[in-house]
Every structure is written in structure tokens, then in C-alpha cells.
DRENTOR-732658 format. One record per atom (N, C-alpha, C): residue number from 1; residue in three letters; atom name; x, z, y. Coordinates in pm, whole numbers, plus 50000, padded with zeros to 5 digits. Each point is the difference from the previous one (the first is absolute). Layout:
BEGIN
{r NUM ALA CA {X Z Y}}
...
***
This chain:
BEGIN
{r 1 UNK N {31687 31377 08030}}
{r 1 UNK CA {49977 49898 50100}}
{r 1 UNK C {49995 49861 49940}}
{r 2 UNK N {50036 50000 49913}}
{r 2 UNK CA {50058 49846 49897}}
{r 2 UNK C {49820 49963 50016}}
{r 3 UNK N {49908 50062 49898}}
{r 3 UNK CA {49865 49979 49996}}
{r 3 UNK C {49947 49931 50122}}
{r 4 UNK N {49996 50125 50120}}
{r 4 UNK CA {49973 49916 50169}}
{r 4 UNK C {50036 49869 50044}}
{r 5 UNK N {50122 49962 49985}}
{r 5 UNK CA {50054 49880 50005}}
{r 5 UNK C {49932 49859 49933}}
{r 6 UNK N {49938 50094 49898}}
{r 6 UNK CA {49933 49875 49941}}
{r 6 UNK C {49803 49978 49988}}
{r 7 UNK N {50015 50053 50099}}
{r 7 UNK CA {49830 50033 50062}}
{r 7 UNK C {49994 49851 49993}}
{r 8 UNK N {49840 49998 49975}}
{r 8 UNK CA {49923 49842 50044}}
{r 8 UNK C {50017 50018 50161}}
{r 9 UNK N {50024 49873 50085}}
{r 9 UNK CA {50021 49962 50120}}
{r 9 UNK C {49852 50030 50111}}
{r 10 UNK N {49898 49995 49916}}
{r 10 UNK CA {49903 50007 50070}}
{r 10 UNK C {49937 50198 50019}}
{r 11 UNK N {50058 50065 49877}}
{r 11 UNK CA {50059 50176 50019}}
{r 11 UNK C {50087 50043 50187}}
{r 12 UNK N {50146 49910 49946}}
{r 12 UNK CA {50057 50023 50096}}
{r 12 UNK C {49930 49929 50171}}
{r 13 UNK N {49937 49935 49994}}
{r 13 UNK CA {49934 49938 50135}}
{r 13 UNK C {49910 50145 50004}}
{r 14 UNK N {49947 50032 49927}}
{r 14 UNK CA {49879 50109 50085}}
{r 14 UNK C {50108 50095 49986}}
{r 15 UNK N {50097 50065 49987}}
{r 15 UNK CA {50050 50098 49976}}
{r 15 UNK C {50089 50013 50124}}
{r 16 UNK N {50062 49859 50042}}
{r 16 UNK CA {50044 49968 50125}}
{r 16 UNK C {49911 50118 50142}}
{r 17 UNK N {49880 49944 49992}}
{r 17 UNK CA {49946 50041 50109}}
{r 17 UNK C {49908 50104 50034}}
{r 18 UNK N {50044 50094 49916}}
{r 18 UNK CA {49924 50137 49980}}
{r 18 UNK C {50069 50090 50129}}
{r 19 UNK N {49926 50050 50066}}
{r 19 UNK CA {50012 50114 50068}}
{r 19 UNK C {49951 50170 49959}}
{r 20 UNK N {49908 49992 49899}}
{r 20 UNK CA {49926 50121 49979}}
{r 20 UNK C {49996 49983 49853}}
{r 21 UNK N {50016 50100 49873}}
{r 21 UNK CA {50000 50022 49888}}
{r 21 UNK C {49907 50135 50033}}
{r 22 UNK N {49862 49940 49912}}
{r 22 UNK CA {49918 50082 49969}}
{r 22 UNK C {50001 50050 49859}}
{r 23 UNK N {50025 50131 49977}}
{r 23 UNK CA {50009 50076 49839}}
{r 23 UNK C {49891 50086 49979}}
{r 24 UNK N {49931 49994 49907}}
{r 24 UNK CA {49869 50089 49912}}
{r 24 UNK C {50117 50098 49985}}
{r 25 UNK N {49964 50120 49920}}
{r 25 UNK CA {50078 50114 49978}}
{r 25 UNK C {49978 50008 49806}}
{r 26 UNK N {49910 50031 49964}}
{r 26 UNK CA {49986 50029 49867}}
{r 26 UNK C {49984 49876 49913}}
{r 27 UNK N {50096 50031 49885}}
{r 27 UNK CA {50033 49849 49925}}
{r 27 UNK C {50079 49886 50079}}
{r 28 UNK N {50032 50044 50105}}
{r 28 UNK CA {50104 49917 50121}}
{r 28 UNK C {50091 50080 50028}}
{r 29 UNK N {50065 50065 50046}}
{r 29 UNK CA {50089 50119 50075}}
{r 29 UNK C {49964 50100 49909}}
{r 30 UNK N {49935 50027 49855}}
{r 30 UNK CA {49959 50116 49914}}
{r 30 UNK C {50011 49905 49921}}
{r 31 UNK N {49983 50095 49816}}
{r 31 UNK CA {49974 49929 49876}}
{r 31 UNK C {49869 49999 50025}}
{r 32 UNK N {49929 50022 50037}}
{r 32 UNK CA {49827 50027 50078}}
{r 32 UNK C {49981 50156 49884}}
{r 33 UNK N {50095 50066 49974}}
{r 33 UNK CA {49938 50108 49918}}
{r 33 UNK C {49949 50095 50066}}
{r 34 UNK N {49952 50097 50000}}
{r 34 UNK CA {49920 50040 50140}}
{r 34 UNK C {50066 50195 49908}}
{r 35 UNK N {50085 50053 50034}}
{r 35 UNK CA {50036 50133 49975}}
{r 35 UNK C {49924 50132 50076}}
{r 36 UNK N {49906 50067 49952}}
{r 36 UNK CA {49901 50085 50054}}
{r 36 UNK C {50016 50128 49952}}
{r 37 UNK N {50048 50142 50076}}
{r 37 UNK CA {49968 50113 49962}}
{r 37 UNK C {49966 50067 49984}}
{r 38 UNK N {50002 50148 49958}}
{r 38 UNK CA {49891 50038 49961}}
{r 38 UNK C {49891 50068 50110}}
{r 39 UNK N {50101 49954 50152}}
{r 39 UNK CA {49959 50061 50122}}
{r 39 UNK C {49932 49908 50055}}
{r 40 UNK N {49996 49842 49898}}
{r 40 UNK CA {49946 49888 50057}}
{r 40 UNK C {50038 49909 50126}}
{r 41 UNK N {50162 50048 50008}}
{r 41 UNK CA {50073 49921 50076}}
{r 41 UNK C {50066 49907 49940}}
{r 42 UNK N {50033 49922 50043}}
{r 42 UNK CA {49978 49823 49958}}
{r 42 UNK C {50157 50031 50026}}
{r 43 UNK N {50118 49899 49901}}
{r 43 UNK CA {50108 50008 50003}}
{r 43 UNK C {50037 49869 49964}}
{r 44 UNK N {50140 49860 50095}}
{r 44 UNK CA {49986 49935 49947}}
{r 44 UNK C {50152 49946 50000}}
{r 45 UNK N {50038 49907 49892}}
{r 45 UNK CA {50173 50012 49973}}
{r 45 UNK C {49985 49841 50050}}
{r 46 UNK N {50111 49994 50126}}
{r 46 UNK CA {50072 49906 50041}}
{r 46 UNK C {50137 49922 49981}}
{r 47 UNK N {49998 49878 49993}}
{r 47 UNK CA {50174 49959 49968}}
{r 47 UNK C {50060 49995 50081}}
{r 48 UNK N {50130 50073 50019}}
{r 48 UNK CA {50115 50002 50158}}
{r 48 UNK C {50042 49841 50002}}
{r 49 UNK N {50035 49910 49877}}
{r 49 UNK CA {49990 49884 50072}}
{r 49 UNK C {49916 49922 50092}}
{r 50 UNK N {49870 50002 49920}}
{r 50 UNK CA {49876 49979 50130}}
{r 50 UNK C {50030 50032 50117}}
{r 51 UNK N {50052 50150 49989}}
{r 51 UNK CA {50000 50048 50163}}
{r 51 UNK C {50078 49945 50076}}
{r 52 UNK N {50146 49988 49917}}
{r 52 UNK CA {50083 49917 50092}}
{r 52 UNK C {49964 49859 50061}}
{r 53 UNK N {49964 49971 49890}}
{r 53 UNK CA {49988 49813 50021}}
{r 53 UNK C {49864 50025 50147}}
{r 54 UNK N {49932 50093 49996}}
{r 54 UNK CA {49872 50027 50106}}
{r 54 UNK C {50119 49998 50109}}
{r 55 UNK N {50055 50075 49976}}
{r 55 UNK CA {50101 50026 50155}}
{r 55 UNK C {50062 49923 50028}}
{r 56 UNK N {50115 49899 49916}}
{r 56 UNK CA {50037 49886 50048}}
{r 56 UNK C {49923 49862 50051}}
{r 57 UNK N {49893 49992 49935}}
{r 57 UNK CA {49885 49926 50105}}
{r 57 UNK C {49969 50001 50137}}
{r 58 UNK N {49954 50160 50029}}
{r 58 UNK CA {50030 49977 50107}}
{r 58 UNK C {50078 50004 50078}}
{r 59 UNK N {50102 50068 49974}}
{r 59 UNK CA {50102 49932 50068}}
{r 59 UNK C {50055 49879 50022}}
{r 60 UNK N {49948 49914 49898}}
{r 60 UNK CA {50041 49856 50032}}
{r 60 UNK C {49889 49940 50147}}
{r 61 UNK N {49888 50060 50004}}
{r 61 UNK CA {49886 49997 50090}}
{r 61 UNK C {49898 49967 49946}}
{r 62 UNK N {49937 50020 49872}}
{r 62 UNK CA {49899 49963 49932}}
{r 62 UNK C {49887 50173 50022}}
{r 63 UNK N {49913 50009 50044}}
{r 63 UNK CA {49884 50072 50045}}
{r 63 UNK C {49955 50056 49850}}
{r 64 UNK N {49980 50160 49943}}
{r 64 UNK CA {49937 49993 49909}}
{r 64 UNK C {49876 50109 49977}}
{r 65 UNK N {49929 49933 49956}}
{r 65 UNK CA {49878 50113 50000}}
{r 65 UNK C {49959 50021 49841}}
{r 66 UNK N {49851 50100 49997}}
{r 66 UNK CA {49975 50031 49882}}
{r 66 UNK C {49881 50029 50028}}
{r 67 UNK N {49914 49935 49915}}
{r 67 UNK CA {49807 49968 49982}}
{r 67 UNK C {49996 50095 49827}}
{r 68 UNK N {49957 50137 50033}}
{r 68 UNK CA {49974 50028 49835}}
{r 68 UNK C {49852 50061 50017}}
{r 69 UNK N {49947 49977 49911}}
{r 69 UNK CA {49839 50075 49948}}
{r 69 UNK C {49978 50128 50017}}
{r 70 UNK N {50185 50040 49960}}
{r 70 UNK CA {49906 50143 49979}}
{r 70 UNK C {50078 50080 50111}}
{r 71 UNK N {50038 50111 50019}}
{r 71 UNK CA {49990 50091 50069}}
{r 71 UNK C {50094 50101 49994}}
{r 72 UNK N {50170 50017 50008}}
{r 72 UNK CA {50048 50086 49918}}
{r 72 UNK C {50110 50052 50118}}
{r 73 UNK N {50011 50143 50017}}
{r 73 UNK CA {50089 50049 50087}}
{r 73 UNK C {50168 49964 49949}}
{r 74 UNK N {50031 49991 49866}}
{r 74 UNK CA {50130 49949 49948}}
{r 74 UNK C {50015 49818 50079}}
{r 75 UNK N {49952 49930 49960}}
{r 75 UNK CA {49949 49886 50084}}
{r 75 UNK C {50063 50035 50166}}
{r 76 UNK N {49958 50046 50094}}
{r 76 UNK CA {50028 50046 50106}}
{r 76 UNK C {50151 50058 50025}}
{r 77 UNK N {50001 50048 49910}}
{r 77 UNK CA {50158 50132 49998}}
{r 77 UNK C {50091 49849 49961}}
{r 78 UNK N {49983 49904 49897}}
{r 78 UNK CA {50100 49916 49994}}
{r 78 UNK C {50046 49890 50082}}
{r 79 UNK N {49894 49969 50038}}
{r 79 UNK CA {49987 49859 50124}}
{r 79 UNK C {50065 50100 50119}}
{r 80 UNK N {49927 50084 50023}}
{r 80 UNK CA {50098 50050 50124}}
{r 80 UNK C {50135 50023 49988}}
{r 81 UNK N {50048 50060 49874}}
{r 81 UNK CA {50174 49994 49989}}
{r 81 UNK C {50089 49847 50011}}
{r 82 UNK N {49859 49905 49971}}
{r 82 UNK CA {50079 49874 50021}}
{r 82 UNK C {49956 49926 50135}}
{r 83 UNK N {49968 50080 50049}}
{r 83 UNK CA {49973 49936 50129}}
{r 83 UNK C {49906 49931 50023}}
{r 84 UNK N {49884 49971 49911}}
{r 84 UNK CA {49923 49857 50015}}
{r 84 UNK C {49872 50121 50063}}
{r 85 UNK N {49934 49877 50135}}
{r 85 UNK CA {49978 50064 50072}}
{r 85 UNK C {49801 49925 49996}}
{r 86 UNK N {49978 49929 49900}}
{r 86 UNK CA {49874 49936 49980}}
{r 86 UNK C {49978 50000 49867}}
{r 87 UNK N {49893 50142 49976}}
{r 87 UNK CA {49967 50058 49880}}
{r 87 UNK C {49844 50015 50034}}
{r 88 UNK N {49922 49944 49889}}
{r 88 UNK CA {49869 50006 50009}}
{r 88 UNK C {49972 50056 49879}}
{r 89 UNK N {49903 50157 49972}}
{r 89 UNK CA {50009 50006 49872}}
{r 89 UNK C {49814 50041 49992}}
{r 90 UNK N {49973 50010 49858}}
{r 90 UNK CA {49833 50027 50004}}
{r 90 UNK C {49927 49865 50046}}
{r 91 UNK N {50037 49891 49990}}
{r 91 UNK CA {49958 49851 50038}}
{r 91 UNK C {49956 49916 49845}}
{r 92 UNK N {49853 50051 49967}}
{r 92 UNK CA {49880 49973 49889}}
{r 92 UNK C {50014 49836 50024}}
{r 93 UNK N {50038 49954 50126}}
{r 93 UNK CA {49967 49868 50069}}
{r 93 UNK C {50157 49971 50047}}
{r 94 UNK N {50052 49905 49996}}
{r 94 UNK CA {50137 50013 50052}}
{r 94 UNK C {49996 49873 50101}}
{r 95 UNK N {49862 49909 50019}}
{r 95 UNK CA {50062 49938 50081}}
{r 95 UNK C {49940 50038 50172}}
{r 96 UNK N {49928 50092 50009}}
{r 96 UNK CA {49989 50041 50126}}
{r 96 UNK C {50197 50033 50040}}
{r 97 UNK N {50047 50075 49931}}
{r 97 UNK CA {50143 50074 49989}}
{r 97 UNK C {50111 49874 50050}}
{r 98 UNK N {49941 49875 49987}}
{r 98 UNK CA {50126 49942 49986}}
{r 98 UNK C {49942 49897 50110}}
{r 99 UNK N {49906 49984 50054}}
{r 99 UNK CA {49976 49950 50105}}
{r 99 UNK C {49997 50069 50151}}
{r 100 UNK N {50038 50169 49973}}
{r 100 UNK CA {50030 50057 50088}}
{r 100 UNK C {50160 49985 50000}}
{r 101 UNK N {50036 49992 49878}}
{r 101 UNK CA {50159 49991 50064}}
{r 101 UNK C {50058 49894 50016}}
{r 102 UNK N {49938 49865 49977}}
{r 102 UNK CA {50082 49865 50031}}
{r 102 UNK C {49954 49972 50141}}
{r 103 UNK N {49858 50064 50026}}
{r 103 UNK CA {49980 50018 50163}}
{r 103 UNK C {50113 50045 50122}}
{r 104 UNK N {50021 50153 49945}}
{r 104 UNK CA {50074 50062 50075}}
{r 104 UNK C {50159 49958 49973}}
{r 105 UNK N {50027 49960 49937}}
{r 105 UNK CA {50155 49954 49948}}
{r 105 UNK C {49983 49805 50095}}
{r 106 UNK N {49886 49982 49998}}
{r 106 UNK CA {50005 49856 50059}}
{r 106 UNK C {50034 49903 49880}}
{r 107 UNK N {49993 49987 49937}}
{r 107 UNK CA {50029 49889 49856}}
{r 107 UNK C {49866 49979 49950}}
{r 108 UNK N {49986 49894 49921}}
{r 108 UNK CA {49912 49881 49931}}
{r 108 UNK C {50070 50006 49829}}
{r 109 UNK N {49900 49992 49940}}
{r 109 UNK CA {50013 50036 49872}}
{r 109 UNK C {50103 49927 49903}}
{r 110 UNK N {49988 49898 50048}}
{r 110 UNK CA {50147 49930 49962}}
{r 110 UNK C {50164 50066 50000}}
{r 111 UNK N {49968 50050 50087}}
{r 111 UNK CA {50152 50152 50029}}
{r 111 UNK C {49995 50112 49921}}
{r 112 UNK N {49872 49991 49935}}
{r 112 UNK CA {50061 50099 49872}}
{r 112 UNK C {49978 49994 49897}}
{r 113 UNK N {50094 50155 49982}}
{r 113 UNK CA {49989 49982 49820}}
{r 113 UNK C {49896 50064 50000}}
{r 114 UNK N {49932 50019 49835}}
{r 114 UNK CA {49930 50146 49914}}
{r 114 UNK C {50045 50017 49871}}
{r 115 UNK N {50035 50127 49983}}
{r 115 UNK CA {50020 49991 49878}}
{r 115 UNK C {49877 50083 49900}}
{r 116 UNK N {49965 49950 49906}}
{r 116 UNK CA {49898 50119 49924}}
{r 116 UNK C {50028 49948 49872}}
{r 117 UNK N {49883 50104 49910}}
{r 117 UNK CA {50043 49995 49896}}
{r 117 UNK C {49846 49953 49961}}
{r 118 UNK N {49915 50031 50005}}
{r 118 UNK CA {49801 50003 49961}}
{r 118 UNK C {49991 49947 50073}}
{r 119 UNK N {49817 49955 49953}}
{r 119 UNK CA {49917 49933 50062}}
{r 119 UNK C {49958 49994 50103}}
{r 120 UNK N {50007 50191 50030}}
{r 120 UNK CA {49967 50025 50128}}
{r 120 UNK C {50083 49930 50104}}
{r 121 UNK N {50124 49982 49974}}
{r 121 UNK CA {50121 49918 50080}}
{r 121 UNK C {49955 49832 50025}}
{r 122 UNK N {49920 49958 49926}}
{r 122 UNK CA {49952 49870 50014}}
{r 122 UNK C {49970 49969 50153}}
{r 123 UNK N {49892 50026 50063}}
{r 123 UNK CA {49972 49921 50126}}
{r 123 UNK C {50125 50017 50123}}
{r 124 UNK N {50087 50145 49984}}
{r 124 UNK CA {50075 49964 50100}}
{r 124 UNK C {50113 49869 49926}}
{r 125 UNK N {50078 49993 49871}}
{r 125 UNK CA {50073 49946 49911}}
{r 125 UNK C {49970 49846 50030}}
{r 126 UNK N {49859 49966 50022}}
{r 126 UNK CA {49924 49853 49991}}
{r 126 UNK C {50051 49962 50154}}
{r 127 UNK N {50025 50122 50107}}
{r 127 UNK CA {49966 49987 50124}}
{r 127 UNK C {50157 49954 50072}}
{r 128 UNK N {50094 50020 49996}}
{r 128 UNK CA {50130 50020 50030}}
{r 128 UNK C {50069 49895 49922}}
{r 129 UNK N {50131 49957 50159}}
{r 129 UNK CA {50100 49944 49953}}
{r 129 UNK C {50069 49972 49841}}
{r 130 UNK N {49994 50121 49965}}
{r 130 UNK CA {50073 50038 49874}}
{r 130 UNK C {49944 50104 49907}}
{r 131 UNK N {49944 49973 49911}}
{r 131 UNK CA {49900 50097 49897}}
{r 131 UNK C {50126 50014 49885}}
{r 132 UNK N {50023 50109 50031}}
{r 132 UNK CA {50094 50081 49832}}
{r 132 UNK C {49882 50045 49910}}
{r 133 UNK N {50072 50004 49902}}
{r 133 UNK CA {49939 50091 49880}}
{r 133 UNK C {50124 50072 49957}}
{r 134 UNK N {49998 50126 49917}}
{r 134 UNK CA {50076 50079 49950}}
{r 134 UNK C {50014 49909 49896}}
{r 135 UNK N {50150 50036 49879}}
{r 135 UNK CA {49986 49950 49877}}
{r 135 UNK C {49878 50072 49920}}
{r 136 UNK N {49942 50083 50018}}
{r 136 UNK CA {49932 50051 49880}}
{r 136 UNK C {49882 50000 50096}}
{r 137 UNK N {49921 49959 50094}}
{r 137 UNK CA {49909 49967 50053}}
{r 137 UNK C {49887 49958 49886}}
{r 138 UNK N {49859 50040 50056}}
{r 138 UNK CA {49904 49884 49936}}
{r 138 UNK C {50001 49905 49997}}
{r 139 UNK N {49963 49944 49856}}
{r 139 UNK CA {50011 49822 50001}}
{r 139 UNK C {49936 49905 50098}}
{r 140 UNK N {49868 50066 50078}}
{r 140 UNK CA {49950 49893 50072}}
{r 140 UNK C {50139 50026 50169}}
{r 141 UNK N {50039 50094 50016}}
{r 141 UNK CA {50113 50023 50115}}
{r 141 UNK C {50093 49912 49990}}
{r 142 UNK N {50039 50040 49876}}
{r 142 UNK CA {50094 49856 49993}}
{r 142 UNK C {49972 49889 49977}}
{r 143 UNK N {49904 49966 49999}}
{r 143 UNK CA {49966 49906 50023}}
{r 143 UNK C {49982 49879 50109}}
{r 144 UNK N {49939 50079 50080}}
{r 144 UNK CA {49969 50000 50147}}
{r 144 UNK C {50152 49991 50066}}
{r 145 UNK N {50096 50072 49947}}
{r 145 UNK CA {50124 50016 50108}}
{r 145 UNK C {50126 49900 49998}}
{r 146 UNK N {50030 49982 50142}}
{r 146 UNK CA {50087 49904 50017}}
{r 146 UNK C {50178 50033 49888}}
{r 147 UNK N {49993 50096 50014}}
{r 147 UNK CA {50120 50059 49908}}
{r 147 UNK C {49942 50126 49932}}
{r 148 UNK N {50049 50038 49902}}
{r 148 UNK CA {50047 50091 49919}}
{r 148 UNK C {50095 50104 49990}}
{r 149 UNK N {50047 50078 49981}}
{r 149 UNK CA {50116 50090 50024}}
{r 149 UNK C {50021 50035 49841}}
{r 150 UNK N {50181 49990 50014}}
{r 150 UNK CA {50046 50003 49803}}
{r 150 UNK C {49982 50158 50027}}
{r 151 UNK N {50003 50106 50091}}
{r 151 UNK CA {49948 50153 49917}}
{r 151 UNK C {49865 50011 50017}}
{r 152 UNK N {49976 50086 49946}}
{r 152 UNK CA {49857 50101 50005}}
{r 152 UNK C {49959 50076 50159}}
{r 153 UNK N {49881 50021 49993}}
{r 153 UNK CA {49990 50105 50086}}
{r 153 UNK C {50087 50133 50002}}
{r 154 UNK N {50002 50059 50079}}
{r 154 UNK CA {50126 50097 50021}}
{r 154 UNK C {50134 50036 49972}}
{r 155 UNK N {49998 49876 49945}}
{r 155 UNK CA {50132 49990 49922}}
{r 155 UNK C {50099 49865 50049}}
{r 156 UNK N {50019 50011 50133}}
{r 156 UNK CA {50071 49906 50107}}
{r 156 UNK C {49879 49851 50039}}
{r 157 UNK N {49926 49986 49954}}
{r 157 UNK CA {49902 49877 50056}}
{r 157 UNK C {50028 50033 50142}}
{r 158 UNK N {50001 50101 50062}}
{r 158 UNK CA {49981 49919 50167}}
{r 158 UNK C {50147 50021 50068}}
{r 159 UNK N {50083 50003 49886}}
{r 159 UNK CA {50140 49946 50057}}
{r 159 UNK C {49971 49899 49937}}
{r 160 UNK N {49957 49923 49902}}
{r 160 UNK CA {49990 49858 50014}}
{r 160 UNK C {49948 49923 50103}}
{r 161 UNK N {49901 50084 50043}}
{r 161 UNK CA {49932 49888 50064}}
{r 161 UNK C {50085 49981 50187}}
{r 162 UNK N {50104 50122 50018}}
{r 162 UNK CA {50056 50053 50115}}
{r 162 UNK C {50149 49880 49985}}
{r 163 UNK N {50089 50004 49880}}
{r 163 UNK CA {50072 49933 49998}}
{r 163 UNK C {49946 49847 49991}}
{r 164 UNK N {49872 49923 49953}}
{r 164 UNK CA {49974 49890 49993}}
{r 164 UNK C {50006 49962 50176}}
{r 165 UNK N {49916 50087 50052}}
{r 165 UNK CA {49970 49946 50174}}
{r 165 UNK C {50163 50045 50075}}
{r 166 UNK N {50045 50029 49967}}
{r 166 UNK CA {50178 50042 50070}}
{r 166 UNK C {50067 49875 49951}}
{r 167 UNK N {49998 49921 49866}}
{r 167 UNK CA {50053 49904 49959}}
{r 167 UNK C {49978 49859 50056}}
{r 168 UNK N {49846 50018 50021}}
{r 168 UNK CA {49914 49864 50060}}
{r 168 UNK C {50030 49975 50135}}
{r 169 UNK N {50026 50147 50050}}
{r 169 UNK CA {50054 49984 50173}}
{r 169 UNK C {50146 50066 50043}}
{r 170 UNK N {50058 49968 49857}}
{r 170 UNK CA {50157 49983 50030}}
{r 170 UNK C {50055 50156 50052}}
{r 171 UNK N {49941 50058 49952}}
{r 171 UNK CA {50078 50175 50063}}
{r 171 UNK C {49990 50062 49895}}
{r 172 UNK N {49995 50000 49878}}
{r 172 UNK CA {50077 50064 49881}}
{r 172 UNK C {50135 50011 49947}}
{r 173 UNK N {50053 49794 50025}}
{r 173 UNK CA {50169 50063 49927}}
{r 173 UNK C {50059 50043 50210}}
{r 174 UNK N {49940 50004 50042}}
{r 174 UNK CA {50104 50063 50096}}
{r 174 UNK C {49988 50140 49994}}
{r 175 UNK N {49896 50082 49947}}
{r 175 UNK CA {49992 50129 50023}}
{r 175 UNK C {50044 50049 49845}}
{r 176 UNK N {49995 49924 49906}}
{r 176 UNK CA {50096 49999 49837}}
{r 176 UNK C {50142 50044 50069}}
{r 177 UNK N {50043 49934 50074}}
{r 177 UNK CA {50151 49966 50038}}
{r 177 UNK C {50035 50110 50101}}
{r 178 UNK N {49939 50099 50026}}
{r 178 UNK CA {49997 50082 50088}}
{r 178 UNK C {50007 50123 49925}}
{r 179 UNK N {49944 50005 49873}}
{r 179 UNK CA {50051 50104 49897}}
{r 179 UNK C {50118 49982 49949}}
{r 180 UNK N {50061 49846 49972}}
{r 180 UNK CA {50124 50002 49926}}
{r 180 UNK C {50158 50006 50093}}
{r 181 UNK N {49940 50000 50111}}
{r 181 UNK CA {50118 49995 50125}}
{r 181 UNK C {50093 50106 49928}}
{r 182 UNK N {50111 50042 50043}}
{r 182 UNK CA {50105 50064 49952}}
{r 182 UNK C {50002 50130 50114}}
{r 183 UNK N {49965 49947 50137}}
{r 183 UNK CA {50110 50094 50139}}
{r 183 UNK C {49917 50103 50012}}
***
């Protein structure tokens, strides 16, 4: 948390007023390695911190969805164990995807996040409140993005980016303090 604390001020203002964290899946929520068998079922390794930090979001009341390209029944099986209930997958185009859901959610692009890692992540990344890049993102992503995240794709980045917006709107050390209670 030490790091968070010392965000540029103009991080924490958009981070303030996020309602919706939009996450790519591969090279974001994945190392983007793509594990294929020999049955040609697609297999893909997730971090349980991610997951948590996904779940304590919303529970703080932050909305979260997922815009990915491709198409994967593991994809489905995990978002549903975490509850997230705005999953768009097989989206070649992602911003039809994300103008259906800031529609139906009622929010203006300023209220959210995206996180990606590629190029392809660019026009929604350019489009939104708050454009992440992974640490190991393409150089032009990070470029483009309002913050950075100190891990990698699948390897806790979107608990970074979950604890940055809990910090900005003040519901992280209370839910910190809710693990260390004693009773």
C-alpha cells in the first residue's frame, strides 16, 4: 500500500470516480500464454489474488466486467465463480462491447476503468476515465495509459489496479482492518 499512497494526485482523482473496471483477459487476468490440448481445448492459469482483489471491489460497489477477443469456456467457468456478471467474450471489436455496457450500467466513460495489455486495448484505453496498462504491456499501451501496474499480467496486475480504486475511494484500509480484527 506504501507505493498507492504515493500515486500522482491526478491517478488518484480519476481513480476516485470509477464505478466500472473494465479487464481484457489474456496478458491482463492471464500471462496471455494461451495452453492448448491435444483435444484443442484451450486452458488458462489465473491468480487467486486477482480473484480476490475482483471480489473485494465489488463489494466495495465498484461494477466489473470483461471485454476479451477471444472466446474461451474457462473464461466463463471463472468470472462466474467470481460473480462478475458482465462478460463479453469473441469481441474482434471491443468498442461496440463497451458501449453496450456503459449504456446499460448508465455511466459515461469517465467512470471507468480499462485495463489491457495490446494495441488492440488502445481505442477502448484512449476512451475511459482511467486507461491501465499491465507492467509488461506493449510499449505503445503504456504509453497511452494513465497508470501502470508494478506486476505483470496474471501475476496480480488487476489486484493492482482493484486495490488502487479501493484506496482512491477510501475502502481498502477499512476492509485491510477487517482481516486483522482479532474477535
Amino acid at each position: 500500500m506504501g507505493e498507492l499512497q504515493q500515486l500522482r494526485q491526478d491517478v488518484k482523482d480519476k481513480a476516485r470516480s470509477i464505478r466500472l473496471v473494465i479487464f481484457d483477459v489474456d496478458g491482463v487476468l492471464t500471462d496471455g500464454g494461451l495452453v492448448i490440448d491435444t483435444e484443442g481445448r484451450e486452458h488458462k492459469v489465473f491468480h487467486s489474488r486477482d480473484g480476490h482483489g475482483m471480489k473485494m471491489l465489488q463489494q466495495s460497489g465498484v461494477e466489473i466486467g470483461i471485454i476479451s477477443g477471444r472466446d474461451s469456456p474457462a473464461v466463463t467457468h471463472r468470472m462466474a465463480g467470481l460473480g462478475i456478471r458482465h462478460v463479453y467474450q469473441g469481441q474482434q471489436d471491443k468498442l461496440p462491447a463497451f458501449r453496450d455496457l456503459i449504456g446499460r450500467l448508465g455511466l459515461v466513460p469517465a467512470q471507468v476503468a480499462y485495463v489491457g495489455d495490446d494495441v488492440v486495448d488502445l481505442p477502448l484505453l484512449r476512451r475511459v476515465g482511467l486507461g491501465v496498462a499491465v507492467q509488461d504491456a506493449h510499449e505503445l499501451v503504456r504509453r497511452h495509459a494513465h497508470w501502470v501496474t508494478a506486476c505483470r499480467g496474471g501475476c496480480g496486475a488487476a489486484r493492482d489496479v482493484c486495490e488502487l480504486i479501493m484506496e482512491a475511494q477510501g475502502t481498502l484500509a477499512p476492509r485491510m482492518e477487517d482481516y486483522l480484527a482479532l474477535d
